[in-house]
N, CA, C and O atoms as CSV, one atom per row, in Angstrom:
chain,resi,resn,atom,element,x,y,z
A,1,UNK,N,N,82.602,123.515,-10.072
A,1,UNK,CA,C,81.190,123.529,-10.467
A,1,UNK,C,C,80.349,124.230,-9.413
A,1,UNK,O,O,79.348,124.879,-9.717
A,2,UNK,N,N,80.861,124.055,-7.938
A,2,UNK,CA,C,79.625,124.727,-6.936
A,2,UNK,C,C,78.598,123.550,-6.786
A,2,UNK,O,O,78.590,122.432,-7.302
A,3,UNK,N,N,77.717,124.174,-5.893
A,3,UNK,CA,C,76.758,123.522,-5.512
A,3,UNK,C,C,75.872,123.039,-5.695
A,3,UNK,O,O,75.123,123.975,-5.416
A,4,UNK,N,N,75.017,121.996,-6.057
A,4,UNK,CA,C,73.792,121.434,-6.719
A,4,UNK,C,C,73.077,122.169,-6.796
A,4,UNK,O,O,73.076,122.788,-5.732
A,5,UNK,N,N,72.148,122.678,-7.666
A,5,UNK,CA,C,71.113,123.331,-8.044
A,5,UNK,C,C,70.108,122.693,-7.229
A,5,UNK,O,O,70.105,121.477,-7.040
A,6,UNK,N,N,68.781,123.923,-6.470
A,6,UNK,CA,C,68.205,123.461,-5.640
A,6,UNK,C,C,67.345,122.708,-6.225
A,6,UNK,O,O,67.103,121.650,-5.644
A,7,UNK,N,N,66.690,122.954,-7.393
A,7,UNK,CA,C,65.762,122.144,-8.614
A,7,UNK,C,C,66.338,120.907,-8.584
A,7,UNK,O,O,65.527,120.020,-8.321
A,8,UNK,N,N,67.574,120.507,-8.783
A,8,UNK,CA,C,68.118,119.476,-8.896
A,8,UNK,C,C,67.559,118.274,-7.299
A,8,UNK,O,O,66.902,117.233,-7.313
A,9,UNK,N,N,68.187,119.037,-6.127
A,9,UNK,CA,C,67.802,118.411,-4.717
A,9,UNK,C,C,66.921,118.103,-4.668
A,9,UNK,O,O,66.670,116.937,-4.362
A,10,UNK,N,N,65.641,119.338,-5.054
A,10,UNK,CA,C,64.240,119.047,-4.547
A,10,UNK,C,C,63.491,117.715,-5.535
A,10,UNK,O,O,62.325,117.329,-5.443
A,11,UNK,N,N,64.522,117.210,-6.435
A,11,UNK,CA,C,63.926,115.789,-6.850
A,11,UNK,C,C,64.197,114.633,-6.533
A,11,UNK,O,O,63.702,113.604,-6.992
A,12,UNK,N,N,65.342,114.795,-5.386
A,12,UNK,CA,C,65.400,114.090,-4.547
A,12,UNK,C,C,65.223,113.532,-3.491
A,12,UNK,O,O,65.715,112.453,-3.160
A,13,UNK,N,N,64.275,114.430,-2.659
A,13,UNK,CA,C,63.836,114.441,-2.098
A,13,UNK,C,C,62.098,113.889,-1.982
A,13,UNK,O,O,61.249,114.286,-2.780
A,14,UNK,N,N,61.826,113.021,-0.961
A,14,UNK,CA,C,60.178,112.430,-0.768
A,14,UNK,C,C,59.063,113.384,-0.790
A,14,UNK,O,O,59.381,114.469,-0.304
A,15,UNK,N,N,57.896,113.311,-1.192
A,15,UNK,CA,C,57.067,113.717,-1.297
A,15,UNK,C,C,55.700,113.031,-1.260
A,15,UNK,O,O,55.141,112.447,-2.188
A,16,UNK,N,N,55.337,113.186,-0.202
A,16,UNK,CA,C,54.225,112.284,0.574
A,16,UNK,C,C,52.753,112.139,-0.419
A,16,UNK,O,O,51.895,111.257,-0.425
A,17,UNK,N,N,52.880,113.354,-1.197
A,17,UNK,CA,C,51.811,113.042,-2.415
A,17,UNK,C,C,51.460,112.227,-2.754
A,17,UNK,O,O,52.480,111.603,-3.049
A,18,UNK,N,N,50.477,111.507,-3.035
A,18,UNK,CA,C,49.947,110.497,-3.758
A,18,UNK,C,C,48.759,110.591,-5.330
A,18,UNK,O,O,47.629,110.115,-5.442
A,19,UNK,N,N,49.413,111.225,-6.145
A,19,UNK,CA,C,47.866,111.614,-6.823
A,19,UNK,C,C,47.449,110.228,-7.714
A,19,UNK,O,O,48.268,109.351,-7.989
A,20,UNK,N,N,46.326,110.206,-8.027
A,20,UNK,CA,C,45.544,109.523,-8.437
A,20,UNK,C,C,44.984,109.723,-9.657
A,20,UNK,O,O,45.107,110.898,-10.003
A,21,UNK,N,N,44.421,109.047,-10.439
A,21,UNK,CA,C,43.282,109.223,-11.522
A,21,UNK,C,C,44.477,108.891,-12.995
A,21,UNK,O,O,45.529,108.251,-13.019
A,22,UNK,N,N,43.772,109.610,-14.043
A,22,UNK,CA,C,44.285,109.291,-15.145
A,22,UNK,C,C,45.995,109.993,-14.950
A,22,UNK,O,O,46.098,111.051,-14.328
A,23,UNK,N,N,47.317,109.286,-15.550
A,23,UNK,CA,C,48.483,109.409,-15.902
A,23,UNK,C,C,48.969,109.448,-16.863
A,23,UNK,O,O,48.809,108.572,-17.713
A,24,UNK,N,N,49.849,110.668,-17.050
A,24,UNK,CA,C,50.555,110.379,-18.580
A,24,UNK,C,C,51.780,111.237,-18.315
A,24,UNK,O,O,51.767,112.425,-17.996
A,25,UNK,N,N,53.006,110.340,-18.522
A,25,UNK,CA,C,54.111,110.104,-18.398
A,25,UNK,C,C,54.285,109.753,-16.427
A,25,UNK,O,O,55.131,110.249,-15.682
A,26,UNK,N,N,53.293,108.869,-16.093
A,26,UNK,CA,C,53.334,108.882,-14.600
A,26,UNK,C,C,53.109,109.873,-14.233
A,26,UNK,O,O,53.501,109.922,-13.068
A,27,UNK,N,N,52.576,111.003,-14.597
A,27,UNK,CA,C,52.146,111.838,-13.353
A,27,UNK,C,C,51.291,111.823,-13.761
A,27,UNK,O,O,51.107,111.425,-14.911
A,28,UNK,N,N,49.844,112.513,-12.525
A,28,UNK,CA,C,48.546,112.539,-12.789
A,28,UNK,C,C,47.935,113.656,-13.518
A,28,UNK,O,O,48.070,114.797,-13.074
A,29,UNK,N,N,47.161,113.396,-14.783
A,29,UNK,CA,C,46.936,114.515,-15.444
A,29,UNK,C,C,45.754,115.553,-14.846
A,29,UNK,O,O,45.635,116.652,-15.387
A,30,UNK,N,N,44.987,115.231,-13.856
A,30,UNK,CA,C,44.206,115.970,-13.204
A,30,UNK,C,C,44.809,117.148,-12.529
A,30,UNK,O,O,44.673,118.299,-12.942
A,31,UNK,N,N,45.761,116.669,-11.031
A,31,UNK,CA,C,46.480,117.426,-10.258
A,31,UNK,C,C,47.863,117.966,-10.847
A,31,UNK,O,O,48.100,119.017,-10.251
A,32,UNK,N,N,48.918,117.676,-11.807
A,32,UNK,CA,C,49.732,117.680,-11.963
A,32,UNK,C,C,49.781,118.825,-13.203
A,32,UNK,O,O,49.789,120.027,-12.939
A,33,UNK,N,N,49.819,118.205,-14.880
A,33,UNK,CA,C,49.781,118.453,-15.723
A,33,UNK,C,C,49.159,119.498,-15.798
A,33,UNK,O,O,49.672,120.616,-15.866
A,34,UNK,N,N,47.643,119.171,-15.792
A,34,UNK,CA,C,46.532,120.415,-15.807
A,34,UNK,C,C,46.832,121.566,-15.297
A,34,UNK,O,O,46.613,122.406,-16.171
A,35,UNK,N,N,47.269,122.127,-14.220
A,35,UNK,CA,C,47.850,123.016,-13.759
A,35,UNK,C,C,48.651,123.460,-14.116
A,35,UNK,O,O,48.659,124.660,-14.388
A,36,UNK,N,N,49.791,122.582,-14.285
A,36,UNK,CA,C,50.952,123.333,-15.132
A,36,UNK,C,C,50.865,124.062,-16.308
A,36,UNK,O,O,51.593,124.997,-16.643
A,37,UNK,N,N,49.693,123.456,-17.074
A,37,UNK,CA,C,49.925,123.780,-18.591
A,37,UNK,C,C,49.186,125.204,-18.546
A,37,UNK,O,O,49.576,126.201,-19.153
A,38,UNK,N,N,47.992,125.122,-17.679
A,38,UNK,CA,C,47.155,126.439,-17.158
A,38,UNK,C,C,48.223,127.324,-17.185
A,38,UNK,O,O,48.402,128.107,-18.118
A,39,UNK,N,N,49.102,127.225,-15.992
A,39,UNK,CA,C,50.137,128.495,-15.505
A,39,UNK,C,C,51.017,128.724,-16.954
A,39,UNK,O,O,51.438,129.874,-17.078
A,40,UNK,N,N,51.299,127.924,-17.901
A,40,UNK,CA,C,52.289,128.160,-18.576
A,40,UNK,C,C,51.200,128.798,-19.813
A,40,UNK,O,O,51.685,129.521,-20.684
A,41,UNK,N,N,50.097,128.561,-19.817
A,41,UNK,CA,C,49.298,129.376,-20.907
A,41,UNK,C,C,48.984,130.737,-20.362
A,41,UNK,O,O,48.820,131.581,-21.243
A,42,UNK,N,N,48.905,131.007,-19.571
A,42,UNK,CA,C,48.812,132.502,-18.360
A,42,UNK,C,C,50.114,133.101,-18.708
A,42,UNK,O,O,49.991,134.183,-19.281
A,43,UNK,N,N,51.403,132.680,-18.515
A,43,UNK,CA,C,52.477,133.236,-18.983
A,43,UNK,C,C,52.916,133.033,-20.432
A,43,UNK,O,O,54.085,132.977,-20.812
A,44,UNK,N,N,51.868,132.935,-21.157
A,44,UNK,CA,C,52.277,132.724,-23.131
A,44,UNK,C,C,53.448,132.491,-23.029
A,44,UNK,O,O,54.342,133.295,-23.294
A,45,UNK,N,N,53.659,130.865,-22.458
A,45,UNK,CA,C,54.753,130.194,-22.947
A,45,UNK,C,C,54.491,128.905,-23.827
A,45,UNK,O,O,55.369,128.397,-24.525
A,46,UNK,N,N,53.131,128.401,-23.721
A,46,UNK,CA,C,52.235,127.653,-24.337
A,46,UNK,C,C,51.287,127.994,-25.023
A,46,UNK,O,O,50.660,128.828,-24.370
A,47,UNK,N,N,50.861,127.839,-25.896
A,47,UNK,CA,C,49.302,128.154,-26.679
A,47,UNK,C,C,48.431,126.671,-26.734
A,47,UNK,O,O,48.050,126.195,-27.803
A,48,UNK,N,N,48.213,126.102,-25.563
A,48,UNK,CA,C,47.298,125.219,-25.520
A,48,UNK,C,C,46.180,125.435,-25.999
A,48,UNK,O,O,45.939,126.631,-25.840
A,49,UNK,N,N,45.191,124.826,-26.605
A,49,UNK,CA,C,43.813,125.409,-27.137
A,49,UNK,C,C,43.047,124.846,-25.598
A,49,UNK,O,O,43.255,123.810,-24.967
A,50,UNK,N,N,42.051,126.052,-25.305
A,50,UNK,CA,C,41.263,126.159,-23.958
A,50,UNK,C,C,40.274,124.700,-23.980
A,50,UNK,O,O,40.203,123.914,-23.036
A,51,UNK,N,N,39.678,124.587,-25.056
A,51,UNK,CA,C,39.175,123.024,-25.373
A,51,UNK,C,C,39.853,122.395,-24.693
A,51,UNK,O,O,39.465,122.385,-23.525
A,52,UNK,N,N,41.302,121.475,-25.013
A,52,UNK,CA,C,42.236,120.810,-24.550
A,52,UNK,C,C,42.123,120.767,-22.662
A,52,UNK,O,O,41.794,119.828,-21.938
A,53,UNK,N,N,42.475,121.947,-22.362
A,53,UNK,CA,C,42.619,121.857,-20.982
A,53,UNK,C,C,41.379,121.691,-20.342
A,53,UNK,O,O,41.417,121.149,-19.237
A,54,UNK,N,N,40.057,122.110,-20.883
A,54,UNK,CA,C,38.512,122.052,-20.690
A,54,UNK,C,C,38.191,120.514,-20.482
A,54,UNK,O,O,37.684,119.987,-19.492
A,55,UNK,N,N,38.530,120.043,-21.427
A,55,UNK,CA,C,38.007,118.007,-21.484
A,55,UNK,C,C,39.572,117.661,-22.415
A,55,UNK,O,O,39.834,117.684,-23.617
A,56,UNK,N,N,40.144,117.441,-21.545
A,56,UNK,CA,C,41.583,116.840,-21.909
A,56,UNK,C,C,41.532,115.443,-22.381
A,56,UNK,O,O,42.341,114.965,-23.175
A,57,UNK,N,N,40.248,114.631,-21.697
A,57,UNK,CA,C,40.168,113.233,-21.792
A,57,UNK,C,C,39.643,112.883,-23.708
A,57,UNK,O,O,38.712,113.621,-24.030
A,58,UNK,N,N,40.056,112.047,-24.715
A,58,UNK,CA,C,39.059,112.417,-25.881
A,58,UNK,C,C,38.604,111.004,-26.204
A,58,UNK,O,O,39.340,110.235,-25.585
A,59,UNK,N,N,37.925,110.506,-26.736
A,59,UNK,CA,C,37.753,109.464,-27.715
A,59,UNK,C,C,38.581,108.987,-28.544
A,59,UNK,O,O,38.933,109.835,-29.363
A,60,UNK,N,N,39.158,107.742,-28.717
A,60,UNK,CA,C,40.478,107.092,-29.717
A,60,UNK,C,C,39.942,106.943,-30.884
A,60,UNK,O,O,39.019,106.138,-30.759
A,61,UNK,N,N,40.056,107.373,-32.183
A,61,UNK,CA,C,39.324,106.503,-33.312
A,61,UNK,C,C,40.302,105.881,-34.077
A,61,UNK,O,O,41.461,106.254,-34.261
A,62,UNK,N,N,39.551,104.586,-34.644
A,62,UNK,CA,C,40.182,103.319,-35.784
A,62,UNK,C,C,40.346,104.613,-36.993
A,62,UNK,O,O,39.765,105.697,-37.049
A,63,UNK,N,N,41.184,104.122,-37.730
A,63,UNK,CA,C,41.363,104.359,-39.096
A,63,UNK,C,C,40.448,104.500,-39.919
A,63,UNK,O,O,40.882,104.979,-40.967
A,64,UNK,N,N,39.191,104.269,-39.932
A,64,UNK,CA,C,37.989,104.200,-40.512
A,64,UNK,C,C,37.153,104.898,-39.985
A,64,UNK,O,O,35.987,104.972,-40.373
A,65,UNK,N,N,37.737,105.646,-38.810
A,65,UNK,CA,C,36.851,106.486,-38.098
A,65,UNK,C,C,35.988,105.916,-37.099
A,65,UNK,O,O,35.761,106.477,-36.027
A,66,UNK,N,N,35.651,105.141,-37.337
A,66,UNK,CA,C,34.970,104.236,-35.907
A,66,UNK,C,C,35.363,104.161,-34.487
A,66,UNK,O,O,36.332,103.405,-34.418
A,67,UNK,N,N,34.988,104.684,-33.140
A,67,UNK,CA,C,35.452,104.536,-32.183
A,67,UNK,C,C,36.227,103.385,-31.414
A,67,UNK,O,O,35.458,102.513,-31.007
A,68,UNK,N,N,37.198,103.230,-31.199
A,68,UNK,CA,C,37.846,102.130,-30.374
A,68,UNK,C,C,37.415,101.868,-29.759
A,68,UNK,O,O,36.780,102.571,-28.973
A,69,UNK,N,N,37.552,100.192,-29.760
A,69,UNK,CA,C,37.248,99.192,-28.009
A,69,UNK,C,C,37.758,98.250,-27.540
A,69,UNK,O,O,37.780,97.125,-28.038
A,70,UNK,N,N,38.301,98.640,-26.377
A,70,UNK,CA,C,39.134,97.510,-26.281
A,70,UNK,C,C,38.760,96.251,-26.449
A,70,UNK,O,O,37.847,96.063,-27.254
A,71,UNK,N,N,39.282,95.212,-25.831
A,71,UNK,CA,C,39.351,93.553,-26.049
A,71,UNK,C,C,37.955,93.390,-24.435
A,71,UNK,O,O,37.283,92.381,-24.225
A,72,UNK,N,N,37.924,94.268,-23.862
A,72,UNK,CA,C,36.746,94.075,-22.656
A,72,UNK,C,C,35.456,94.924,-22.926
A,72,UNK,O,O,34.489,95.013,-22.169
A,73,UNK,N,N,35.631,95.582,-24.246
A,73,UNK,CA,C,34.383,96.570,-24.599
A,73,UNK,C,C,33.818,97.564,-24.302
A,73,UNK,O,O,32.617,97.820,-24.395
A,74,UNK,N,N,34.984,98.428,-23.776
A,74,UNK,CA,C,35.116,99.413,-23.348
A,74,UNK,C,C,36.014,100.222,-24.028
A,74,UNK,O,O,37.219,99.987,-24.122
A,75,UNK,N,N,35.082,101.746,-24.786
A,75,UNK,CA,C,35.804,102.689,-25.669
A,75,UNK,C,C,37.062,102.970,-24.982
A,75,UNK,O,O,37.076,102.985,-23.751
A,76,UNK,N,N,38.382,103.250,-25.831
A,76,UNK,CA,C,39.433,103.857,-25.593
A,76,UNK,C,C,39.096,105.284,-25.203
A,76,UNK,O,O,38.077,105.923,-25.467
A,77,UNK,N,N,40.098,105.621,-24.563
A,77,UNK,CA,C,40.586,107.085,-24.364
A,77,UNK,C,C,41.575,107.355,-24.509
A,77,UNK,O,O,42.548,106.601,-24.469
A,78,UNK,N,N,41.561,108.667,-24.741
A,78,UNK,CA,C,43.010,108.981,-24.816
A,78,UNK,C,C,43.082,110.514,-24.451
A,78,UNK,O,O,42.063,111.186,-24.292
A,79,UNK,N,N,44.151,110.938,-24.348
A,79,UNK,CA,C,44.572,112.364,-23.639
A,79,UNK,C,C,44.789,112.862,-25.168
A,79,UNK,O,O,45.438,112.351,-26.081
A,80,UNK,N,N,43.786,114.387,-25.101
A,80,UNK,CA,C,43.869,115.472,-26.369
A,80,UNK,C,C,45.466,115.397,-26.790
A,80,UNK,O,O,46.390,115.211,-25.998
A,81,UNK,N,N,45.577,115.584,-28.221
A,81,UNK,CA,C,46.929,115.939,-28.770
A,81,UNK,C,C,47.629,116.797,-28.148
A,81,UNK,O,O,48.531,116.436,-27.392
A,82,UNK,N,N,47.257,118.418,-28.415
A,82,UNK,CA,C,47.800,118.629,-27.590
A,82,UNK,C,C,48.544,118.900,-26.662
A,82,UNK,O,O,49.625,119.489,-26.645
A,83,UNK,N,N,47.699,118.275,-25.559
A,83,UNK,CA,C,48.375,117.781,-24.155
A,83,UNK,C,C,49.400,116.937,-24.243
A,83,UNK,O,O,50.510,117.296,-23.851
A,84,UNK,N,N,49.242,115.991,-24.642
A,84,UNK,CA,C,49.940,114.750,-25.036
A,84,UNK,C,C,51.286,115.374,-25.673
A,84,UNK,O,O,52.392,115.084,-25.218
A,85,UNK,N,N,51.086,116.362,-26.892
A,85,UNK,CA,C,52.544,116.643,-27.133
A,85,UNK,C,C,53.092,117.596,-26.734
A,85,UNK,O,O,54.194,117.869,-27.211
A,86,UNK,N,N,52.511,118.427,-25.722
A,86,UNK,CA,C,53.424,119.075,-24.550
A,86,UNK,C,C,54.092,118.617,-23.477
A,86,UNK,O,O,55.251,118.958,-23.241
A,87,UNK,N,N,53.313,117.683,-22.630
A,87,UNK,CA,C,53.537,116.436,-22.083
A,87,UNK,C,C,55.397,115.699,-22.753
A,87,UNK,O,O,56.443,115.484,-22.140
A,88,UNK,N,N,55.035,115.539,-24.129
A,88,UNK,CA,C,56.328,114.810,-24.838
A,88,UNK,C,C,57.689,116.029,-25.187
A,88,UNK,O,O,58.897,115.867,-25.360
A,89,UNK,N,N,56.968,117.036,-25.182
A,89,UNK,CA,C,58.085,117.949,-25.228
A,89,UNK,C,C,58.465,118.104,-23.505
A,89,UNK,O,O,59.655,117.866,-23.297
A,90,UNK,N,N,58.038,118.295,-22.835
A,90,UNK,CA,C,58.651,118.645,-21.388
A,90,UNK,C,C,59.192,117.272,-21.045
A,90,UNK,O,O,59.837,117.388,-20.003
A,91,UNK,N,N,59.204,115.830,-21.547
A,91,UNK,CA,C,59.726,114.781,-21.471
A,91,UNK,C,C,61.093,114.266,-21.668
A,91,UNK,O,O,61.881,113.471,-21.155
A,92,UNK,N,N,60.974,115.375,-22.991
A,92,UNK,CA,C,62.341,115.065,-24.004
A,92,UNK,C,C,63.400,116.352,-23.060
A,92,UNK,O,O,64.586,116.186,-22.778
A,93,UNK,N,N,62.653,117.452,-22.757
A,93,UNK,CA,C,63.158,118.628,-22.446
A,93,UNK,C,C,64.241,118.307,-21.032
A,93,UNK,O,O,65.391,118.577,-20.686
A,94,UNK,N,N,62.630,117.304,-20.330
A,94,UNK,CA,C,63.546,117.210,-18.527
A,94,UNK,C,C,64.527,115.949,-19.065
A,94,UNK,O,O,65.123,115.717,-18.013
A,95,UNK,N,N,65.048,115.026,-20.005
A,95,UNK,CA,C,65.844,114.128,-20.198
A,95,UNK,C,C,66.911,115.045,-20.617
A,95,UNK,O,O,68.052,114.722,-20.285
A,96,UNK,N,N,66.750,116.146,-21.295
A,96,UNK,CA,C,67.982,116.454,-21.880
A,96,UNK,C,C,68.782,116.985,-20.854
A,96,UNK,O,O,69.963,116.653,-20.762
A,97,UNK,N,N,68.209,117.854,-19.998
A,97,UNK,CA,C,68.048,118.666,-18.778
A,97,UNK,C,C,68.966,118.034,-17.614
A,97,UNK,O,O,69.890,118.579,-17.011
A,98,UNK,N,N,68.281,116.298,-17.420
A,98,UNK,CA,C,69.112,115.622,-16.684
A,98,UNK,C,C,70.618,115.040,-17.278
A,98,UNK,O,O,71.639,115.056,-16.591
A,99,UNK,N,N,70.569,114.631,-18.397
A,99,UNK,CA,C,72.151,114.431,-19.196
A,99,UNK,C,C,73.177,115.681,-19.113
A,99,UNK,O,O,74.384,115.631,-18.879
A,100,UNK,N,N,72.603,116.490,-19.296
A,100,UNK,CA,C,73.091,118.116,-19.383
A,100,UNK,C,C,73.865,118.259,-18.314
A,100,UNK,O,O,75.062,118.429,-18.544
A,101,UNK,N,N,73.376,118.228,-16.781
A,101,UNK,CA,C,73.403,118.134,-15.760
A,101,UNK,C,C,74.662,117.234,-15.201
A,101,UNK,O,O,75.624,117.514,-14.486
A,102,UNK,N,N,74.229,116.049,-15.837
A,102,UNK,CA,C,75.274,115.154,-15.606
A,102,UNK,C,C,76.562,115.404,-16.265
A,102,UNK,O,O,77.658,115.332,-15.709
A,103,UNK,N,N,76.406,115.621,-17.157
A,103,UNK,CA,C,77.915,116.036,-18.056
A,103,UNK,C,C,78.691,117.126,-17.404
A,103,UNK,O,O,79.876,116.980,-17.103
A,104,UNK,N,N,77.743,118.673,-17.097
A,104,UNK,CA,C,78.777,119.185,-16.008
A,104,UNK,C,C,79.462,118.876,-15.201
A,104,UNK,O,O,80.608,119.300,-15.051
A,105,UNK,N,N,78.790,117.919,-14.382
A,105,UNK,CA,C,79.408,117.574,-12.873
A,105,UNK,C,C,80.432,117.089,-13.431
A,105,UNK,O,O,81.538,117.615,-13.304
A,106,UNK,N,N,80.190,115.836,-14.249
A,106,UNK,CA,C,81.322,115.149,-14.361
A,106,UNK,C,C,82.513,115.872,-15.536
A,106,UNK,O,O,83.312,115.080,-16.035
A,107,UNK,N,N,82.577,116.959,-15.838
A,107,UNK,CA,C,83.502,117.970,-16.898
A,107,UNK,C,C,84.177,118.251,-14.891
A,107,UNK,O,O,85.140,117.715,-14.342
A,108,UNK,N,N,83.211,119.233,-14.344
A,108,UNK,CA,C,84.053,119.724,-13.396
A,108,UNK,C,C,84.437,118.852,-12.527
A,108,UNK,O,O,85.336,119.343,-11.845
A,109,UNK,N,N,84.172,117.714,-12.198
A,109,UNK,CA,C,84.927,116.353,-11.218
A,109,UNK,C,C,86.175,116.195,-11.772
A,109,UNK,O,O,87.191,116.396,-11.106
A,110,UNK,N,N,86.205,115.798,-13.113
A,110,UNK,CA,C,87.182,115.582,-13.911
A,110,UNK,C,C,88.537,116.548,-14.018
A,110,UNK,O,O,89.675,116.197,-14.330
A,111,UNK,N,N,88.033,117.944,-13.644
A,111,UNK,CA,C,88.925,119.182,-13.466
A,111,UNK,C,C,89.451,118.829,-12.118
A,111,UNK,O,O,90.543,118.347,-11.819
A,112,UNK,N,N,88.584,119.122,-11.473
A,112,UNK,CA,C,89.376,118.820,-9.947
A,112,UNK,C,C,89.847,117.686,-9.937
A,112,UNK,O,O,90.871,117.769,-9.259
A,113,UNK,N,N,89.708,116.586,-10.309
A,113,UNK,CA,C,90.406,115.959,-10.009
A,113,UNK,C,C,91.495,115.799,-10.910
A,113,UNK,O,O,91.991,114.673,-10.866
A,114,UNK,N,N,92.065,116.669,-11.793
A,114,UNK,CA,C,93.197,117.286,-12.551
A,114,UNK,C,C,94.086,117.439,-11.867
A,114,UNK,O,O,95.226,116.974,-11.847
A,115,UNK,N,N,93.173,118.610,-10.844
A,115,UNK,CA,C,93.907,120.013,-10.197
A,115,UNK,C,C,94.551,119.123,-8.887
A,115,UNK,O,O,95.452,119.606,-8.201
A,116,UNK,N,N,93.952,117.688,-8.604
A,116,UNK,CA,C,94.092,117.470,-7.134
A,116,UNK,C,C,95.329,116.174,-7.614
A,116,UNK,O,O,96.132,115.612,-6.868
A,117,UNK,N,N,95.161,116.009,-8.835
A,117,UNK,CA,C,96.580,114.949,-9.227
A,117,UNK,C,C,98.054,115.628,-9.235
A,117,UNK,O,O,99.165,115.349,-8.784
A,118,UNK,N,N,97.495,116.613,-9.948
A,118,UNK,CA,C,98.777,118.032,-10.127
A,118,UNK,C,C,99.227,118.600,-8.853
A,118,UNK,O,O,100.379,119.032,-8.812
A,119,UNK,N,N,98.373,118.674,-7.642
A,119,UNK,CA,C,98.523,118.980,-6.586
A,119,UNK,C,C,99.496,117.780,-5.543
A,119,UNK,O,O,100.504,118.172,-4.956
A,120,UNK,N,N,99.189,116.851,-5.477
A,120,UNK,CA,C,99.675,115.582,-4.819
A,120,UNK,C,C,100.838,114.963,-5.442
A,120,UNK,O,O,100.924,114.432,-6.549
A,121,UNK,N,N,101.999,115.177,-4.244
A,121,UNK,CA,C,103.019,114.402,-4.574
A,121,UNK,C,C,103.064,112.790,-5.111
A,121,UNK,O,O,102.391,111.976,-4.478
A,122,UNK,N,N,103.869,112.324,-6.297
A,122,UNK,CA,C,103.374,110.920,-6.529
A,122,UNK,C,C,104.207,110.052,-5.511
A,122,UNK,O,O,105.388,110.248,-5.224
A,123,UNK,N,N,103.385,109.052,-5.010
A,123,UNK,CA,C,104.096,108.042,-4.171
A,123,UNK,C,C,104.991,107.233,-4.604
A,123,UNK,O,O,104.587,106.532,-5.531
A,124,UNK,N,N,106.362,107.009,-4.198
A,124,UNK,CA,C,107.718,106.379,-4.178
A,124,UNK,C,C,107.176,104.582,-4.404
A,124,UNK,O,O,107.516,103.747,-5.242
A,125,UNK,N,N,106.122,104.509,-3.136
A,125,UNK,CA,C,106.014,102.801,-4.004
A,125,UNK,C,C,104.535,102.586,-2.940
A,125,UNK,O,O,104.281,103.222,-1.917
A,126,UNK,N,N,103.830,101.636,-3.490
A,126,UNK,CA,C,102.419,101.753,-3.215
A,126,UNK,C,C,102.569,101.205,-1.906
A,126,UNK,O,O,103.459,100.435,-1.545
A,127,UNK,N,N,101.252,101.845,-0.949
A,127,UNK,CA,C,101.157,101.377,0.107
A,127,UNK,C,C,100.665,100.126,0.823
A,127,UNK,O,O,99.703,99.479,0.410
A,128,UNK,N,N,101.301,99.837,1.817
A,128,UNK,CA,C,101.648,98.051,1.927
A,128,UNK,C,C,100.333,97.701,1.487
A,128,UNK,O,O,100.230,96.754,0.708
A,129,UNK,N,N,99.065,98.465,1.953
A,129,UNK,CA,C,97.409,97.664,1.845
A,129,UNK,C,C,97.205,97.415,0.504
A,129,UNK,O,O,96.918,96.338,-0.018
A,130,UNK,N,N,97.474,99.110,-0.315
A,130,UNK,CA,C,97.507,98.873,-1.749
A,130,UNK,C,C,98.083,96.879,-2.104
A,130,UNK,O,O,97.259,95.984,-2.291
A,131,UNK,N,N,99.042,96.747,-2.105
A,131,UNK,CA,C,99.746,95.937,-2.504
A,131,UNK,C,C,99.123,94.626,-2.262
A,131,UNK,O,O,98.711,93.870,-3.142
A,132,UNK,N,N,99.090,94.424,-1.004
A,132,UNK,CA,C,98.207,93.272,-0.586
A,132,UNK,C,C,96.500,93.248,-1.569
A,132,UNK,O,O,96.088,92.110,-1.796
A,133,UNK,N,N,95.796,94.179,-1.983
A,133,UNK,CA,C,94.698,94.280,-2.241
A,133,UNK,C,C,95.221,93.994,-3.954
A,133,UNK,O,O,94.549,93.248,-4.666
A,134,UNK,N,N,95.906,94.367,-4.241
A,134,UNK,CA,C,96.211,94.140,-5.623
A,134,UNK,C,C,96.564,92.312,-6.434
A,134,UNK,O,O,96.191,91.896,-7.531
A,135,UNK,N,N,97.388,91.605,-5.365
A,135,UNK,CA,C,97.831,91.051,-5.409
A,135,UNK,C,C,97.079,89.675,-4.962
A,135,UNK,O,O,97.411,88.514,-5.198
A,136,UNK,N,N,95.851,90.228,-4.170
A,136,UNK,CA,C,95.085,88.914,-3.806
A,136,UNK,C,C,94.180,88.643,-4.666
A,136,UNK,O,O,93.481,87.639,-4.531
């Protein structure tokens, strides 16, 4: 397989960031999202409507059209459509992304460690620790 993809590392790695304010899917839609979706409408890989990214934040309405409120009386919000379902596509996208990921490694672990059974003489009779560890 080779070496971890650096995309892969760099999410493993800490990041002293802290952003704040409104979230959706845990990251912050101010610093985070907003930007992204900017750069990805700059490179027409998105057709966000400029509205959307303008006042992302919208008003929730009841079924009847009436504005929501919560149980403390305070209108809902909610993040423009949208956002929200780009947001759910890059969600579904980075899950598949990470399974994907995982299945290689473990296709090529699984090879080598084929290649490294096929390689290694089999042992005549297990070793004394083996035995003891088995047996207790």
């Amino acid at each position: 397989m080779g070496d971890t993809p650096q995309y892969i590392k760099s999410l493993l790695l800490p990041n002293g960031k802290k952003p704040t304010g409104r979230r959706v899917w845990s990251l912050d839609l101010e610093s985070i999202w907003l930007p992204f979706f900017t750069a990805t409408n700059l490179q027409n890989d998105t057709a966000i409507p400029l509205d959307a990214l303008g006042a992302p934040l919208r008003l929730a309405y009841a079924q009847d059209g009436t504005v929501k409120f919560s149980k403390s009386g305070r209108p809902v919000v909610r993040v423009a459509k949208p956002i929200a379902d780009s947001v759910k596509l890059v969600r579904e996208n980075f899950a598949a992304n990470l399974v994907a990921y995982a299945e290689d490694v473990a296709e090529a672990m699984e090879k080598s460690m084929a290649e490294a059974k096929a390689e290694a003489p089999a042992p005549e009779a297990p070793p004394q620790g083996d035995k003891v560890a088995v047996t207790a």
